[in-house]
N, CA, C and O of each residue as an XYZ file, in Angstrom:
460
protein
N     -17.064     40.760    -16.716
C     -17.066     40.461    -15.292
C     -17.705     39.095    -15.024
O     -17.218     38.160    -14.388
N     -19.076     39.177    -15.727
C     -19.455     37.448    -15.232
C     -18.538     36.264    -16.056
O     -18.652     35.056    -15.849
N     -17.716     36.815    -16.919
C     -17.014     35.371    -17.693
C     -15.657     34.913    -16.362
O     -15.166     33.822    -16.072
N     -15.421     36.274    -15.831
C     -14.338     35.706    -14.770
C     -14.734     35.098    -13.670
O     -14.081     34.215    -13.115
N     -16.303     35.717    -13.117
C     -16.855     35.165    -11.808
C     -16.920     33.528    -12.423
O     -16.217     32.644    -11.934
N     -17.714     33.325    -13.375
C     -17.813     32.059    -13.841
C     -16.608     31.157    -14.156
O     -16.681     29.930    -14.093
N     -15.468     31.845    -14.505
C     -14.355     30.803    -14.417
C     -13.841     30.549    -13.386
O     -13.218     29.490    -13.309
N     -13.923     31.452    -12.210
C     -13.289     31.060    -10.954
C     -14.473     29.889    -10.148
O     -14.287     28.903     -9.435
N     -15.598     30.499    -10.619
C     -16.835     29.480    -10.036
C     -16.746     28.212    -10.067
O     -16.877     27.341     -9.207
N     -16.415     28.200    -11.580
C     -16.001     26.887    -12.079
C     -14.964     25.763    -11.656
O     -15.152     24.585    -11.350
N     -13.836     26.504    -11.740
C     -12.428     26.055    -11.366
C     -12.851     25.741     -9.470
O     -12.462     24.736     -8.874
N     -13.691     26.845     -8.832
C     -13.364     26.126     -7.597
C     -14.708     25.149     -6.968
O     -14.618     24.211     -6.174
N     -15.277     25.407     -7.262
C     -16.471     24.381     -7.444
C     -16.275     22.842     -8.297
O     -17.013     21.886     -8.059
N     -15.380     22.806     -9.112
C     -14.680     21.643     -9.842
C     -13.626     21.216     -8.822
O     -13.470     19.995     -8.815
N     -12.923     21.831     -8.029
C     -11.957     21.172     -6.743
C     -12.840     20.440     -6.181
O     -12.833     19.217     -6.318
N     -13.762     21.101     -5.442
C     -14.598     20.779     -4.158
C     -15.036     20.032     -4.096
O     -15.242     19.498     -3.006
N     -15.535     19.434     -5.477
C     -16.713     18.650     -6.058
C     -15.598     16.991     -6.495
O     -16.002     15.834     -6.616
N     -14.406     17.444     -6.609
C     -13.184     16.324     -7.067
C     -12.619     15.780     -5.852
O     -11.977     14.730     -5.855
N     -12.877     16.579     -4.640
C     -12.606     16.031     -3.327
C     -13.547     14.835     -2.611
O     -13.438     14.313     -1.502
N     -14.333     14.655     -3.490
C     -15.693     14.121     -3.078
C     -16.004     12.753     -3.538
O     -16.192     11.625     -3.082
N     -15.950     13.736     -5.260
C     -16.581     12.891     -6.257
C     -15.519     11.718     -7.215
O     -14.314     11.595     -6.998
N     -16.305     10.924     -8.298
C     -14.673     10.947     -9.279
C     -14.495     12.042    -10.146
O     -15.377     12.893    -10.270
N     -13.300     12.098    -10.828
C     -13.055     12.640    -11.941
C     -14.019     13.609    -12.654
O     -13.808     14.821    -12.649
N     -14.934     13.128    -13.183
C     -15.686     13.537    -13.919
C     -16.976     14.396    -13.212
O     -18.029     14.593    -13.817
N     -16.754     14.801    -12.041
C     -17.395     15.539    -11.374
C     -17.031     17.232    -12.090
O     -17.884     18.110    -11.961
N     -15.908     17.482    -12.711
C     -16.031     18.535    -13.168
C     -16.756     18.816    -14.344
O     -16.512     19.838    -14.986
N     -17.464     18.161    -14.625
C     -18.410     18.266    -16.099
C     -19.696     18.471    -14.996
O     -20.319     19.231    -15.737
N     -20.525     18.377    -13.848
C     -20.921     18.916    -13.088
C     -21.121     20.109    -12.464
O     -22.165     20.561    -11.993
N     -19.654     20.738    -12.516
C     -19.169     21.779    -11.151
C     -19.728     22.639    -13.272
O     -20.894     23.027    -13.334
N     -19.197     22.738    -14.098
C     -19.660     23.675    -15.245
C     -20.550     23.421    -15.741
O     -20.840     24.384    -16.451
N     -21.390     22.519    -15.863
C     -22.564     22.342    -16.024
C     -23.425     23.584    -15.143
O     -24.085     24.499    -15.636
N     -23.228     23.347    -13.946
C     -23.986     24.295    -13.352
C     -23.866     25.686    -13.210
O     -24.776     26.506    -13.088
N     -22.563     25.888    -13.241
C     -22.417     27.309    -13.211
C     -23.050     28.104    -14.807
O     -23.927     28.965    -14.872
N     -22.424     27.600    -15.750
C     -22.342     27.847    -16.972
C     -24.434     28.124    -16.813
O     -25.122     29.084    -17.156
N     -24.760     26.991    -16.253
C     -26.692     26.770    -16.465
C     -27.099     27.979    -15.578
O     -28.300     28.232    -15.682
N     -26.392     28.819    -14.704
C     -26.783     29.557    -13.640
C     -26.543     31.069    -13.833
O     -27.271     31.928    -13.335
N     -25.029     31.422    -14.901
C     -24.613     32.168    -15.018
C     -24.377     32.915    -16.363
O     -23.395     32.957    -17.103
N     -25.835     33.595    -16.441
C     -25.664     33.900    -18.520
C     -24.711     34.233    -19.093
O     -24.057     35.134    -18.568
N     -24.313     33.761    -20.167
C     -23.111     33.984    -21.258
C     -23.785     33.503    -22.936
O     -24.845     32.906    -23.126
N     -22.981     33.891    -23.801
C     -23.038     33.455    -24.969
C     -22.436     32.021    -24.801
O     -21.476     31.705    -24.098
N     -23.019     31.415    -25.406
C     -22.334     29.646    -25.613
C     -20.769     29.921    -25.512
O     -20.165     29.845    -24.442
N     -20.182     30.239    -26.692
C     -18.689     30.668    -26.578
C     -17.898     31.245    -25.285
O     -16.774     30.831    -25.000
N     -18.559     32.215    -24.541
C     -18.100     32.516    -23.835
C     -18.250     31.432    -22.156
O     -17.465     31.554    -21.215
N     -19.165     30.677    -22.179
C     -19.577     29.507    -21.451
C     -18.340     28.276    -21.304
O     -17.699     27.839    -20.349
N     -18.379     27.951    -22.883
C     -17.519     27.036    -23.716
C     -15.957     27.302    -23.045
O     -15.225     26.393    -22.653
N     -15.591     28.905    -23.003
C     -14.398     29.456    -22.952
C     -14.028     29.260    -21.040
O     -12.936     28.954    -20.561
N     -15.277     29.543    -20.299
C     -14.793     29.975    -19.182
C     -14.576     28.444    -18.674
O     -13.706     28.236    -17.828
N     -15.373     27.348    -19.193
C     -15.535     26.081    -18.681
C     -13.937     25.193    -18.797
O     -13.256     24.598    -17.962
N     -13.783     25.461    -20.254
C     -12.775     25.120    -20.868
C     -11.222     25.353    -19.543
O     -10.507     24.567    -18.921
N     -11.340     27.058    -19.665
C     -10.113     27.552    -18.740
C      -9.946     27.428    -17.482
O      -8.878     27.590    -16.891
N     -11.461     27.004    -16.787
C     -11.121     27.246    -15.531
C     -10.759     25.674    -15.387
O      -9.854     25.461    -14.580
N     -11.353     24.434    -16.082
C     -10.577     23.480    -15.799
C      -9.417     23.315    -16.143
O      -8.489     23.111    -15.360
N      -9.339     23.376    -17.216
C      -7.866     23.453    -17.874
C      -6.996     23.901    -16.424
O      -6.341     23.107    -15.749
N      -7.121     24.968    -16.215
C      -6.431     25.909    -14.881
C      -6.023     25.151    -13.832
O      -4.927     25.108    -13.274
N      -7.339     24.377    -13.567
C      -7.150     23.534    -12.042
C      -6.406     22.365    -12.098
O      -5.609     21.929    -11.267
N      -6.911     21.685    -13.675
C      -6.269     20.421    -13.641
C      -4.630     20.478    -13.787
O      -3.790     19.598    -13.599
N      -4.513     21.677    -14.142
C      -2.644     21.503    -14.629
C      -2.285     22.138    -13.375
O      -1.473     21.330    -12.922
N      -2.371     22.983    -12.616
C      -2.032     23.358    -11.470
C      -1.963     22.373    -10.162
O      -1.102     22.359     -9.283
N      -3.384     21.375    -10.327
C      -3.600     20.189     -9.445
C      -2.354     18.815    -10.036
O      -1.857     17.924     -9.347
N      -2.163     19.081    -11.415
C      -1.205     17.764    -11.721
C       0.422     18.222    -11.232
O       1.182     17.601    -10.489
N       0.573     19.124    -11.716
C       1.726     20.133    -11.094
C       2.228     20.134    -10.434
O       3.458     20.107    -10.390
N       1.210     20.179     -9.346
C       1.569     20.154     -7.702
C       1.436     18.659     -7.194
O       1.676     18.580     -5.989
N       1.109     17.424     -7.810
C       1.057     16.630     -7.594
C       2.326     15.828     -8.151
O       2.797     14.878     -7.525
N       2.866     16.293     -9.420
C       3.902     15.931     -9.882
C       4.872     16.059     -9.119
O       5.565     15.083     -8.831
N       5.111     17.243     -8.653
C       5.771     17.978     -7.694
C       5.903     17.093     -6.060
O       6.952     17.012     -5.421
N       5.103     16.737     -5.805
C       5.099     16.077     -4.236
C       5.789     14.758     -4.502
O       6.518     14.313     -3.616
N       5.594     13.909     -5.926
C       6.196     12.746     -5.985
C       7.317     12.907     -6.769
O       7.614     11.943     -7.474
N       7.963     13.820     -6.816
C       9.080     13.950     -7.708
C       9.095     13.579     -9.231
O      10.121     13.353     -9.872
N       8.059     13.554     -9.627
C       8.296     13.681    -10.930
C       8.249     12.066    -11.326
O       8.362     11.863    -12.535
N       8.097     10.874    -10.481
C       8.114      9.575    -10.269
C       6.944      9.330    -11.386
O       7.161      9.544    -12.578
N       5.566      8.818    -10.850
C       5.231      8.079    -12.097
C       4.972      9.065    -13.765
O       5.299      8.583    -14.850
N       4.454     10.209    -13.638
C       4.512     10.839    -14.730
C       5.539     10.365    -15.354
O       5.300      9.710    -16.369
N       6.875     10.542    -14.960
C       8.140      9.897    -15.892
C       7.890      8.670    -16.546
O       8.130      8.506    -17.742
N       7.326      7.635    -15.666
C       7.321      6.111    -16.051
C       5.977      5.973    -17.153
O       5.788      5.009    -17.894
N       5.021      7.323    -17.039
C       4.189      6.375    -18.028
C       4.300      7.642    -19.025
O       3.451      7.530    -19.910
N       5.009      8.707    -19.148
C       5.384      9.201    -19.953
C       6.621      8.557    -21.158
O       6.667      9.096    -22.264
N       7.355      7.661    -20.903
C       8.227      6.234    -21.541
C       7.155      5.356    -21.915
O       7.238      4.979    -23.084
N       6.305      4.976    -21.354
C       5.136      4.274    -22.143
C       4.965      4.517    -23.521
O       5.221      3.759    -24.456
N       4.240      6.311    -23.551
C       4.264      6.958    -24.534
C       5.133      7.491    -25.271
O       6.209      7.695    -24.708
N       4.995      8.034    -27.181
C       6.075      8.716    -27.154
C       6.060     10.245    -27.141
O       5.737     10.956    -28.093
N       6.470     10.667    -25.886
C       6.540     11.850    -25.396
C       7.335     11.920    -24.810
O       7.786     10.914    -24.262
N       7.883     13.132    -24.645
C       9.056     13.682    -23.428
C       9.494     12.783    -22.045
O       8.714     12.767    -21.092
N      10.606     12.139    -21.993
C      11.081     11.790    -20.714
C      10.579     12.265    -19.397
O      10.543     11.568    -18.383
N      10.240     13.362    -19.476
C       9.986     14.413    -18.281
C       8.040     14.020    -17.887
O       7.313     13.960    -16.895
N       7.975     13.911    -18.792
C       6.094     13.798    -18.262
C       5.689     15.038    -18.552
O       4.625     14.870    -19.148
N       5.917     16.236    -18.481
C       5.458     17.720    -18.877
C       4.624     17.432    -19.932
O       3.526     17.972    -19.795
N       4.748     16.741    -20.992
C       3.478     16.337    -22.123
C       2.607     15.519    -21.771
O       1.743     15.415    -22.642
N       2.365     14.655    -20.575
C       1.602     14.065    -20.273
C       0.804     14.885    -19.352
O      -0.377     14.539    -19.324
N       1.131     15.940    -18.537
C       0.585     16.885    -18.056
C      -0.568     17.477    -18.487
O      -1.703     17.461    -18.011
N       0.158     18.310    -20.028
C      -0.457     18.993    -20.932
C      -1.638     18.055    -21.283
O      -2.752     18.577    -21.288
N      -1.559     17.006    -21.518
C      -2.460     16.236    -22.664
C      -3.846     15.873    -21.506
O      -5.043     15.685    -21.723
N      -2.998     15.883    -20.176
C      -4.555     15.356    -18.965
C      -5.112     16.509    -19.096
O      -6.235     16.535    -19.600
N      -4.440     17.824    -18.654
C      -5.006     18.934    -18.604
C      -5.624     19.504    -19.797
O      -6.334     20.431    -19.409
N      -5.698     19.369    -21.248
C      -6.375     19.547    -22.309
C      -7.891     18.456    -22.286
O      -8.902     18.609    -22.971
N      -7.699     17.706    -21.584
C      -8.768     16.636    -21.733
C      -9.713     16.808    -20.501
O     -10.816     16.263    -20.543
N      -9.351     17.517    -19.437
C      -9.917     18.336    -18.665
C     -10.746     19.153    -18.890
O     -11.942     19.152    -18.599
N      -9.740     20.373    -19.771
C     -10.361     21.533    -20.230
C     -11.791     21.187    -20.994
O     -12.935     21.630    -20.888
N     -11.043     19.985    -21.972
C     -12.637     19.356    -23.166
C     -13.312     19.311    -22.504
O     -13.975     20.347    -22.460
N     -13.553     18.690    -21.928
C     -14.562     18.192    -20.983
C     -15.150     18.980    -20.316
O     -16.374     19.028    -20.437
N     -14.356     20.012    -19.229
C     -15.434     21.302    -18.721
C     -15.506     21.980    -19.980
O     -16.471     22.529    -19.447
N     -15.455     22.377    -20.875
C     -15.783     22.821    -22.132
C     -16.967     23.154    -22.237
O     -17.664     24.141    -22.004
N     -17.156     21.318    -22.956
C     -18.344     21.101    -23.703
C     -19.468     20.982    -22.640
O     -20.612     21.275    -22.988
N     -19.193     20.516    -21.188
C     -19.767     20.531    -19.989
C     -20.672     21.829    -20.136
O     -21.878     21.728    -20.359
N     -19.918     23.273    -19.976
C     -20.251     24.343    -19.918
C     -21.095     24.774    -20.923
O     -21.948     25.609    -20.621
N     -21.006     24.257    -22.375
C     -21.933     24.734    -23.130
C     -22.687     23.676    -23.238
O     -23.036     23.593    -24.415
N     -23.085     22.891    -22.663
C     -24.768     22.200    -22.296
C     -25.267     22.960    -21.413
O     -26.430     23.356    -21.329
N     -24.122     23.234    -20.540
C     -25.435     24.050    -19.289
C     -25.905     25.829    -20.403
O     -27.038     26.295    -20.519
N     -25.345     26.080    -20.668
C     -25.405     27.130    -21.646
C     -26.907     27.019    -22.164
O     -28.008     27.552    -22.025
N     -26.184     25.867    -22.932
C     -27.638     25.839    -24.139
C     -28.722     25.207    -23.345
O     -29.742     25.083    -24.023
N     -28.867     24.643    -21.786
C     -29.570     24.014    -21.208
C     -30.422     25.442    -20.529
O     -31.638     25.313    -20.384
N     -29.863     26.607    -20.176
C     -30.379     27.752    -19.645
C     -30.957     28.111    -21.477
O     -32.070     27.657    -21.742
N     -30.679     28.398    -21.908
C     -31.691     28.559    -23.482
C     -32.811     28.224    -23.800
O     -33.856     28.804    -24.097
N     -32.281     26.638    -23.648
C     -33.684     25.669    -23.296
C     -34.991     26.353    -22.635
O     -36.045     26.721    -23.154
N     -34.497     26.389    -21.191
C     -35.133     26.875    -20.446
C     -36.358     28.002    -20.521
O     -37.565     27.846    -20.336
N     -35.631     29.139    -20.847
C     -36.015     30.370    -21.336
C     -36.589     30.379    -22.337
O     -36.960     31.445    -22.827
């Protein structure tokens, strides 16, 4: 039960905080939850990981989506990846996830600390 409260915590506290902040405000939004909300590292690691992962591909998605699929395409030809951008998707949203990840297990091991 707390690995789901904590991934939704995460994921929407990482919006709120991206409306605001830059980017990297979601290494923040799991930092804290993860520091607030006991888990095993792994399971910290896991919820941080998914709930960004979650937001960022859902947030690129729907953003892809409003511009038709426009620049994703163009800098997906940059790279070599899929015409479509769908791998450039994947690859923001994995680098997301890293990031609230490892985010999540500092606050982890930062509540350890603590204690």
């Amino acid at each position: 039960m707390k690995y789901i409260v904590a991934l939704l915590l995460t994921c929407l506290l990482a919006f709120a905080l991206s409306l605001y902040l830059p980017w990297y405000a979601i290494a923040i939004a799991a930092f804290v939850v993860a520091a607030c909300i006991h888990q095993t590292p792994f399971k910290a690691f896991s919820a941080g990981f998914v709930g960004i992962f979650f937001l960022w591909t859902v947030v690129s998605f729907y953003l892809n989506w409003q511009n038709k699929s426009l620049l994703s395409t163009k800098m997906a030809n940059l790279f070599p990846l899929d015409g479509e951008g769908f791998g450039l998707l994947v690859i923001a949203a994995l680098i997301g996830g890293i990031v609230g990840g490892t985010a999540a297990l500092t606050g982890s091991y930062f509540r350890r600390m603590l204690n």
